[in-house]
KEKE-3310 file (N, C-alpha, C; in steps of 0.2 Angstrom, whole numbers, plus 5000, padded with zeros to 4 digits):
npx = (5004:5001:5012:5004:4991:4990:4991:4981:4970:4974:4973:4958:4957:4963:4967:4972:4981:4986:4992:5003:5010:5015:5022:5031:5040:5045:5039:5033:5040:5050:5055:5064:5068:5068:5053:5044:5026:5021:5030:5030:5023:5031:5031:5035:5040:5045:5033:5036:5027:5024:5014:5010:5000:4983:4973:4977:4977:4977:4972:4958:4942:4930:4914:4894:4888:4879:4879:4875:4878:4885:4890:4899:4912:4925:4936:4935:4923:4910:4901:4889:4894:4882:4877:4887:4893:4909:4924:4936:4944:4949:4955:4944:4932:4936:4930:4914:4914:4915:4926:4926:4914:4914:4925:4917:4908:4917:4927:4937:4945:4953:4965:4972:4986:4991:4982:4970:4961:4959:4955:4955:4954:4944:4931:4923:4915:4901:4897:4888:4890:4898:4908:4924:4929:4943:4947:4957:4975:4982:4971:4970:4982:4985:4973:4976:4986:4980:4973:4982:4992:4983:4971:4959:4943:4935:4916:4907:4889:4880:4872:4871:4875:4875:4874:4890:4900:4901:4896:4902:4918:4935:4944:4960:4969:4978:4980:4979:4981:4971:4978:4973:4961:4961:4955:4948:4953:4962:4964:4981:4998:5007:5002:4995:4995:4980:4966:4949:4934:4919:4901:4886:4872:4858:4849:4839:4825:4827:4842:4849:4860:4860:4873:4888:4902:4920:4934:4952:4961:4964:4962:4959:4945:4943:4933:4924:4933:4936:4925:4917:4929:4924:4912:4899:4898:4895:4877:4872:4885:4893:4905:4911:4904:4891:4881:4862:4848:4839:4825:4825:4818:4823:4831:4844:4855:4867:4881:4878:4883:4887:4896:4895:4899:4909:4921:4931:4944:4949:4961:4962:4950:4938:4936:4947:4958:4963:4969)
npy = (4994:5011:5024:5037:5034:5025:5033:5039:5031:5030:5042:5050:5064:5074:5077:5068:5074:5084:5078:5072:5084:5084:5074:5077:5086:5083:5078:5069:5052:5036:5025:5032:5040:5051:5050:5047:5050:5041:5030:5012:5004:4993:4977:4978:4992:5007:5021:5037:5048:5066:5078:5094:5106:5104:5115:5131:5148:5156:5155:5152:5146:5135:5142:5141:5150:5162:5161:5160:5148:5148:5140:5123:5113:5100:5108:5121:5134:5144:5159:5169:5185:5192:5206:5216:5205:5202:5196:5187:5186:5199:5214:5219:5210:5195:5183:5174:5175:5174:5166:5157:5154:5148:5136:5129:5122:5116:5107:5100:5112:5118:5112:5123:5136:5147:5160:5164:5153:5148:5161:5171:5184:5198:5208:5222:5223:5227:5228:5216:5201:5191:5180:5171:5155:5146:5128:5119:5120:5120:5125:5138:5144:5145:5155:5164:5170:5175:5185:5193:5196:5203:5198:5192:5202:5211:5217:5227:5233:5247:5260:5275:5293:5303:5307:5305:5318:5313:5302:5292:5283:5283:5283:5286:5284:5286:5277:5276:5275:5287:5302:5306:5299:5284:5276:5276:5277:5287:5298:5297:5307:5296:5285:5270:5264:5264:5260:5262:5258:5264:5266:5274:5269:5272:5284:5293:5302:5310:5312:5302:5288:5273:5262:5254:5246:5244:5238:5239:5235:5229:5240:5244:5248:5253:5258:5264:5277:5281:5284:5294:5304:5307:5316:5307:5298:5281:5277:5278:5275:5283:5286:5291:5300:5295:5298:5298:5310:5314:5313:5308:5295:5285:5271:5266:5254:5253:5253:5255:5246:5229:5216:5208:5201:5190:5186:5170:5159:5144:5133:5119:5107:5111:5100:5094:5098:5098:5086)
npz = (5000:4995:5006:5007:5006:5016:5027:5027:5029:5042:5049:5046:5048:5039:5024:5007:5000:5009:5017:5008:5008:5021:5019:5011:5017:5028:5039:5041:5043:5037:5044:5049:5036:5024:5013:4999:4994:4987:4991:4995:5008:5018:5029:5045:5042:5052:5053:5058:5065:5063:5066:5062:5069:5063:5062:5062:5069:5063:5050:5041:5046:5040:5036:5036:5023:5013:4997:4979:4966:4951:4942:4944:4945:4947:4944:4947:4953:4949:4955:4959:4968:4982:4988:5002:5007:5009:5004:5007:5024:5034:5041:5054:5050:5051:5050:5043:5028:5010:5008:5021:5016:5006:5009:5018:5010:5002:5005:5000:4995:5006:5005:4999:4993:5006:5012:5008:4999:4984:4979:4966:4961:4966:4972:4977:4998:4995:4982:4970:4962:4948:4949:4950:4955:4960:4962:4963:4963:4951:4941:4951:4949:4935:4933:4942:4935:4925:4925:4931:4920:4915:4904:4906:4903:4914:4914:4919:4928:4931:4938:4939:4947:4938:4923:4914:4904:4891:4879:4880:4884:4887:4902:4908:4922:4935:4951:4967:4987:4997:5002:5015:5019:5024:5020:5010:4989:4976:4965:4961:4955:4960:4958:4955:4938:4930:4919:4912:4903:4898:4894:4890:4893:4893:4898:4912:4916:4928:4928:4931:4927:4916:4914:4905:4909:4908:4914:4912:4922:4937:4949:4966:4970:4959:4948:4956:4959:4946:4940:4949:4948:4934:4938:4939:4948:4957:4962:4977:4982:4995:4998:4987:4985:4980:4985:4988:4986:5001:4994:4984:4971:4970:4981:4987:4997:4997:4986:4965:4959:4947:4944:4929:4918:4913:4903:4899:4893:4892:4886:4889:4893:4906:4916:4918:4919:4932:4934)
capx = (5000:5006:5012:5002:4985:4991:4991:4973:4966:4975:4974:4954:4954:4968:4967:4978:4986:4988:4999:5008:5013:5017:5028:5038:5039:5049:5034:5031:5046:5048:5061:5070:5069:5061:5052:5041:5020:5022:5032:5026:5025:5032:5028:5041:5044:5042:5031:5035:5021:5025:5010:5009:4993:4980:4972:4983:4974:4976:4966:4953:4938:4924:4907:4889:4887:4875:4880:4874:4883:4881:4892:4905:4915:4932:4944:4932:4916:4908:4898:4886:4892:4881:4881:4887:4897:4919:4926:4940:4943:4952:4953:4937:4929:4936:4924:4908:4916:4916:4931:4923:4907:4917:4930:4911:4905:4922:4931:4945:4948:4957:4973:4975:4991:4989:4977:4963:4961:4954:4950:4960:4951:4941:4923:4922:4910:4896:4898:4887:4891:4900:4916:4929:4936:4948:4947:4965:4982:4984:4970:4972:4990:4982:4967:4979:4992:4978:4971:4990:4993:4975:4971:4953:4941:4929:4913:4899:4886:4882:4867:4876:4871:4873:4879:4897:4899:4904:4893:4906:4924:4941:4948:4967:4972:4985:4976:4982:4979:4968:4983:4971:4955:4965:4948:4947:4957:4962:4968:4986:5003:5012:4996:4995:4992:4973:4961:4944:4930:4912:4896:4881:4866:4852:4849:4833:4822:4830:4847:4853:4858:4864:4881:4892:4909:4924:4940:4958:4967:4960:4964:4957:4940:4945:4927:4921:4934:4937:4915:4917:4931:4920:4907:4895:4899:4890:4874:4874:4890:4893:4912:4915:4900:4887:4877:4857:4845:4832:4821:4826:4812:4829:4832:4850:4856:4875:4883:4872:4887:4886:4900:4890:4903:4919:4924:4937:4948:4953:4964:4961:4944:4940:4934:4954:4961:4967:4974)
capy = (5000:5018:5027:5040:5029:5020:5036:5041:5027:5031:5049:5053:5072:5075:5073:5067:5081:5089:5071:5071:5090:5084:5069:5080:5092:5077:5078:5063:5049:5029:5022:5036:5044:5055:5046:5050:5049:5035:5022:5006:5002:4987:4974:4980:4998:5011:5025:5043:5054:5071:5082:5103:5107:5104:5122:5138:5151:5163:5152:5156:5141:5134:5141:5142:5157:5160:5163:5158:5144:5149:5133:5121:5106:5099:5113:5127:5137:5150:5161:5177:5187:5197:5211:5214:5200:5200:5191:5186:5189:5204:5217:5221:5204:5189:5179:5175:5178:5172:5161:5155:5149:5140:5129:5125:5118:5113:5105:5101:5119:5121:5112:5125:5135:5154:5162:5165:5149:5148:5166:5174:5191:5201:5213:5227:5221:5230:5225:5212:5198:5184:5178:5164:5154:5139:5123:5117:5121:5122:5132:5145:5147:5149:5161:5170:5174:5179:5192:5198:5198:5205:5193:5192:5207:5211:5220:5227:5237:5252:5265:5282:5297:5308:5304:5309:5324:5311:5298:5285:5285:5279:5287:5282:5290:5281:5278:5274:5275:5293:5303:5308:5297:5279:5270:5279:5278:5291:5296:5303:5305:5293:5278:5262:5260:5262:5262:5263:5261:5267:5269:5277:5262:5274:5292:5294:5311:5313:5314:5296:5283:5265:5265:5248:5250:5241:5238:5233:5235:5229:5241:5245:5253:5256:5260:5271:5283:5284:5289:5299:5310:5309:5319:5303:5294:5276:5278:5274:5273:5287:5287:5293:5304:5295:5299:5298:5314:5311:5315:5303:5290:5278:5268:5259:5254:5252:5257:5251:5242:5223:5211:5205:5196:5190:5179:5166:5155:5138:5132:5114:5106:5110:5095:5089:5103:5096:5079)
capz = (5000:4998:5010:5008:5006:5021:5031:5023:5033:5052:5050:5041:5048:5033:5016:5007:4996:5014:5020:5004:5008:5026:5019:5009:5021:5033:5046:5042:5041:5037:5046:5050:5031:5020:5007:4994:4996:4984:4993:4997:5016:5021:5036:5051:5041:5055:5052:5062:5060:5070:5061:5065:5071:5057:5061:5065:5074:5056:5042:5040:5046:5035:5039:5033:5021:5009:4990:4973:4964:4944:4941:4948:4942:4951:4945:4947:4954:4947:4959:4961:4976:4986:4991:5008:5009:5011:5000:5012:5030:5034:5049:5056:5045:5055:5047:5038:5022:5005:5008:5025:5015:5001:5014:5022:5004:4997:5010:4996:4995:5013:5005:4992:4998:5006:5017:5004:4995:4978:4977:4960:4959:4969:4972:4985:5002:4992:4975:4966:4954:4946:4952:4948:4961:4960:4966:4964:4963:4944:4941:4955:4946:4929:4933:4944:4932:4917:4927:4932:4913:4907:4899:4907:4901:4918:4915:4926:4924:4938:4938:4942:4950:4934:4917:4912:4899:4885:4883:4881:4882:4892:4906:4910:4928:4941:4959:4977:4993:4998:5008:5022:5023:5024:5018:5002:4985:4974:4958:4960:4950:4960:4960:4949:4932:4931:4913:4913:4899:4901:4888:4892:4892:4895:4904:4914:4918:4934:4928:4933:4919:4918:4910:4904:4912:4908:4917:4910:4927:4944:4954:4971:4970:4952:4944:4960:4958:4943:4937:4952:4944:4931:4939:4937:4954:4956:4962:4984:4983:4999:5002:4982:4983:4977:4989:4984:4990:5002:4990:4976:4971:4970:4986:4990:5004:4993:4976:4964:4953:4948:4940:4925:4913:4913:4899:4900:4885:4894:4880:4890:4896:4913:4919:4918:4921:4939:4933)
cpx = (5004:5006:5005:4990:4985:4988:4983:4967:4967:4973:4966:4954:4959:4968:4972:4985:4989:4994:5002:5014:5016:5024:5033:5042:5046:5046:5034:5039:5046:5057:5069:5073:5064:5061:5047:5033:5020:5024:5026:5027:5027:5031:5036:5044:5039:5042:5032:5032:5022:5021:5008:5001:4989:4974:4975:4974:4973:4974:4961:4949:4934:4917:4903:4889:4886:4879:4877:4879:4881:4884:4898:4906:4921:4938:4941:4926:4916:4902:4895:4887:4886:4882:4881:4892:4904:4919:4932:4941:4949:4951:4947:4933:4933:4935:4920:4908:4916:4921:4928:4919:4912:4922:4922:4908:4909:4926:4937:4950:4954:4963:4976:4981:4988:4984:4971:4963:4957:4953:4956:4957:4946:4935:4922:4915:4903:4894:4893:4891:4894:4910:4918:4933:4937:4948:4952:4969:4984:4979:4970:4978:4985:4978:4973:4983:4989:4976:4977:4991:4987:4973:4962:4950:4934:4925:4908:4895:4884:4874:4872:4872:4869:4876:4886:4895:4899:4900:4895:4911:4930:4944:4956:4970:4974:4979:4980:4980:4977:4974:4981:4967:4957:4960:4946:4955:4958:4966:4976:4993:5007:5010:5000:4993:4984:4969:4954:4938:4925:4907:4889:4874:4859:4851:4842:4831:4826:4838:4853:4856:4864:4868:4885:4899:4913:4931:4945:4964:4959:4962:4959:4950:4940:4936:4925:4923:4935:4931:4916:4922:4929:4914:4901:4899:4894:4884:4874:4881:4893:4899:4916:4909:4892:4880:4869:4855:4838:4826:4819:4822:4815:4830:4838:4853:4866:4874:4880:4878:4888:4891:4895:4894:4910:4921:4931:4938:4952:4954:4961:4953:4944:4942:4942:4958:4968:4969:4977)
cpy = (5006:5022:5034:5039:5024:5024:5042:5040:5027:5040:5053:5062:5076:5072:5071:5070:5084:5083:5071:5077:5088:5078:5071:5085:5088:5077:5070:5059:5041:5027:5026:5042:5046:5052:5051:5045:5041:5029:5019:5005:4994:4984:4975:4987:5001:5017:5032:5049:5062:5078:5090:5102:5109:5111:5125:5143:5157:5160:5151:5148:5141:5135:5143:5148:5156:5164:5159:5155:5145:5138:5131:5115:5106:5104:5121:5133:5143:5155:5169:5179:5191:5201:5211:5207:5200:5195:5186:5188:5194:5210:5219:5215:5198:5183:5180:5177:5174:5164:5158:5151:5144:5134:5125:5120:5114:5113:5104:5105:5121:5116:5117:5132:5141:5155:5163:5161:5150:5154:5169:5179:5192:5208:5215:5224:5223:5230:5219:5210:5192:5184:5173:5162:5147:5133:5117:5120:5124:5125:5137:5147:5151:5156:5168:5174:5175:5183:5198:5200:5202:5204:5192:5202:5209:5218:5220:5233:5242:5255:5272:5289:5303:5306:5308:5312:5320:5304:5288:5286:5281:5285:5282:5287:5284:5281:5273:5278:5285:5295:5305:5303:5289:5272:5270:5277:5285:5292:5303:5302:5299:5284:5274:5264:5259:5265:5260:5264:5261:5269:5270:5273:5267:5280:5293:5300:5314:5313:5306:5292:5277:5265:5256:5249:5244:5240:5236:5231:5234:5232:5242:5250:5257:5260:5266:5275:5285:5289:5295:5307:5312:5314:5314:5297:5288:5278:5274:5272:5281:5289:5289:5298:5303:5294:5301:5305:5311:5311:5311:5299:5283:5276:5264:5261:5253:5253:5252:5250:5234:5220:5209:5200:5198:5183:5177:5161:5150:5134:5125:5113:5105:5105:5089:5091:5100:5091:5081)
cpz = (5000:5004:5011:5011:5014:5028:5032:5030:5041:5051:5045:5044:5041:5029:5014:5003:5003:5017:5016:5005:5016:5026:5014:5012:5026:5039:5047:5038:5041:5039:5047:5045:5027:5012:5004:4995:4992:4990:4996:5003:5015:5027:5037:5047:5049:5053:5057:5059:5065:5066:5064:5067:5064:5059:5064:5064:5066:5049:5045:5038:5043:5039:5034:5031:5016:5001:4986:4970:4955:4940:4944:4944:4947:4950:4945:4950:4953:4950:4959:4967:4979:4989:4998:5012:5007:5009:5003:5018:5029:5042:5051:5052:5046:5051:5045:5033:5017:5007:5013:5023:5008:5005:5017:5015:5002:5000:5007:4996:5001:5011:5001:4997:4999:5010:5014:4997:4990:4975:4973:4960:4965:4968:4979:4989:5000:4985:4974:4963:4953:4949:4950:4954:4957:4964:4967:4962:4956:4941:4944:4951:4939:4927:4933:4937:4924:4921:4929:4925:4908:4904:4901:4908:4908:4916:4917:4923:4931:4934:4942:4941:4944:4929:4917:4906:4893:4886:4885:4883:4885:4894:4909:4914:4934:4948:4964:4982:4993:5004:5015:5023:5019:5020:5010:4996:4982:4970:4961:4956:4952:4964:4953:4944:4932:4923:4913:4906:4900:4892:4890:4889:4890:4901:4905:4917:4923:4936:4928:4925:4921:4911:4911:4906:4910:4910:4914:4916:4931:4948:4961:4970:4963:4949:4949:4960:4953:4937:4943:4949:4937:4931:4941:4942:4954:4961:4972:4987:4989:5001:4995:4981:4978:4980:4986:4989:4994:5001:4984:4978:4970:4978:4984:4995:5002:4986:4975:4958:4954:4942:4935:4923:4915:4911:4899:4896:4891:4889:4881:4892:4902:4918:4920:4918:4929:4940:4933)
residu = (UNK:UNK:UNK:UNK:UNK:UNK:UNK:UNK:UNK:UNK:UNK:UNK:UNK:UNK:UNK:UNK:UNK:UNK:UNK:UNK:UNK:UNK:UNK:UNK:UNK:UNK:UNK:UNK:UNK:UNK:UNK:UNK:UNK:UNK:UNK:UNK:UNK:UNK:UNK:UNK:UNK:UNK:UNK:UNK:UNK:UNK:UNK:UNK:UNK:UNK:UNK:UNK:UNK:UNK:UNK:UNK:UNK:UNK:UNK:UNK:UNK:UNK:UNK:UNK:UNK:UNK:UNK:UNK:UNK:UNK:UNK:UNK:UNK:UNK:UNK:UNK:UNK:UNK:UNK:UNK:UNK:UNK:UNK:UNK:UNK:UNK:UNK:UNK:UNK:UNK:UNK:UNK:UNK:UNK:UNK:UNK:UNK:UNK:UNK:UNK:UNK:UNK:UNK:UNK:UNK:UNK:UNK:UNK:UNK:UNK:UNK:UNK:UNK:UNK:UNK:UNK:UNK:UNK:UNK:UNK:UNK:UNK:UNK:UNK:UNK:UNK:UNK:UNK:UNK:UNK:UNK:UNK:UNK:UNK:UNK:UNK:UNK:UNK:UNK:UNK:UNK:UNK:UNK:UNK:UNK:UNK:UNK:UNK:UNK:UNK:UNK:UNK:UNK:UNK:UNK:UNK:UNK:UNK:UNK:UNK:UNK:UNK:UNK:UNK:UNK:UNK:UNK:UNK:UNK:UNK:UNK:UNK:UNK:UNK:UNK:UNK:UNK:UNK:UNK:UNK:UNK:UNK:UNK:UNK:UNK:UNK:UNK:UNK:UNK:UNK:UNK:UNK:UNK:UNK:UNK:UNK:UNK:UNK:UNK:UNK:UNK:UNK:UNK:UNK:UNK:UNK:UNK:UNK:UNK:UNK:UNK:UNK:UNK:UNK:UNK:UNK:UNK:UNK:UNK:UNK:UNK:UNK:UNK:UNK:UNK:UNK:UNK:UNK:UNK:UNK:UNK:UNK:UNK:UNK:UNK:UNK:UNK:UNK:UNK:UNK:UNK:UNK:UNK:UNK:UNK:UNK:UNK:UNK:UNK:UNK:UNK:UNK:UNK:UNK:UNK:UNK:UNK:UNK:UNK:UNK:UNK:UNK:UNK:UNK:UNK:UNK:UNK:UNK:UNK:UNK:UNK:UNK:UNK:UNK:UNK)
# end
């Protein structure tokens, strides 16, 4: 029997991707050496298993948390977040996050390596929409490094407080951290790399209009600040100005922007992806 399969069967709280990473690791030892998850046990090998504590006090535990599943297969889930929902735990957000409800569904998920398993991209706590997360090793690689590379096209679609002057365009303006108010971004000479396309869907009597927006950089808040410096902040959005009046016949409790599309070219078939 292999080692690894052997240790499957005394050890079921661990998978066994996690005991292969602990026997190369040299946690675990046969007869004094570091083998490989393969080897064959033999009758009178002895086994030293000396395993770290299978949860640390900073990964982030699998609980109950409500999302939309658009699709899944074994190397992938494809997901509508809601709004209101942290996509990872982070200061003040502990828990009850995105990641916390996929370890609860997709118990696999908790060998993938890092602190925010599966998750290759991101949508601010108040953001709808679609997401991609991973559900092994070789795809979290892949996604990641097409969204590094730009290679995935993300767009959403917003309702905004006012139209911008133009009814289409691209804005190209650098953003980083806001120098006083540490919660905000902002566009300044010495931010990231930030472009931004936008087309005016539809303008309604009151000034508002629902606009297609398109991103080639993911920066930090990227869409919110950059319609805001357009005059055409998103619509509930309170911390770029897109504050409603208490008078408006529009109700939101948050910016009214939602992930819609985001196509993706898997050269392979998913479903084999993680062979």
């Amino acid at each position: 029997m292999r080692l690894d399969h052997y240790l499957a069967l005394h050890f079921p709280g661990q998978s066994r991707s996690r005991l292969g990473k602990h026997i190369l690791s040299s946690h675990i030892l046969v007869n004094d050496k570091t083998v490989k998850a393969g080897y064959r046990v033999h009758s009178g090998d002895v086994v030293q298993v000396d395993l770290p504590p299978l949860i640390k006090d900073n990964e982030p535990q699998a609980q109950p948390v409500e999302f939309k599943v658009l699709h899944e297969d074994p190397s992938l889930v494809v997901i509508n977040k809601p709004p209101g929902l942290v996509v990872h735990p982070a200061a003040g957000h502990a828990d009850q996050t995105l990641v916390n409800g996929l370890l609860h569904r997709y118990a696999d998920m908790a060998d993938l390596e890092g602190g925010r398993p599966g998750i290759v991209h991101r949508l601010d706590k108040d953001t709808s929409g679609i997401m991609l997360v991973a559900r092994t090793e070789k795809i979290q690689a892949m996604l990641s490094a097409a969204f590094k590379e730009r290679k995935v096209r993300k767009t959403y679609h917003a309702l905004l407080l006012r139209s911008p002057a133009e009814s289409s365009g691209r804005i190209v303006a650098p953003i980083g951290r806001h120098p006083v108010h540490r919660k905000k971004m902002t566009i300044r000479s010495d931010g990231r790399y930030a472009a931004t396309v936008w087309e005016n869907l539809e303008t309604f009597p009151n000034g508002f209009c629902f606009a297609e927006i398109g991103i080639e950089t993911g920066r930090t808040h990227q869409i919110r600040v950059h319609m805001s410096s357009l005059n055409a902040p998103v619509a509930g959005d309170t911390l770029y100005g897109g504050k409603l009046d208490k008078k408006s016949e529009v109700i939101a409790e948050r910016q009214l922007l939602h992930a819609s599309t985001l196509p993706l070219s898997i050269r392979q078939p998913v479903k084999n992806a993680g062979s």
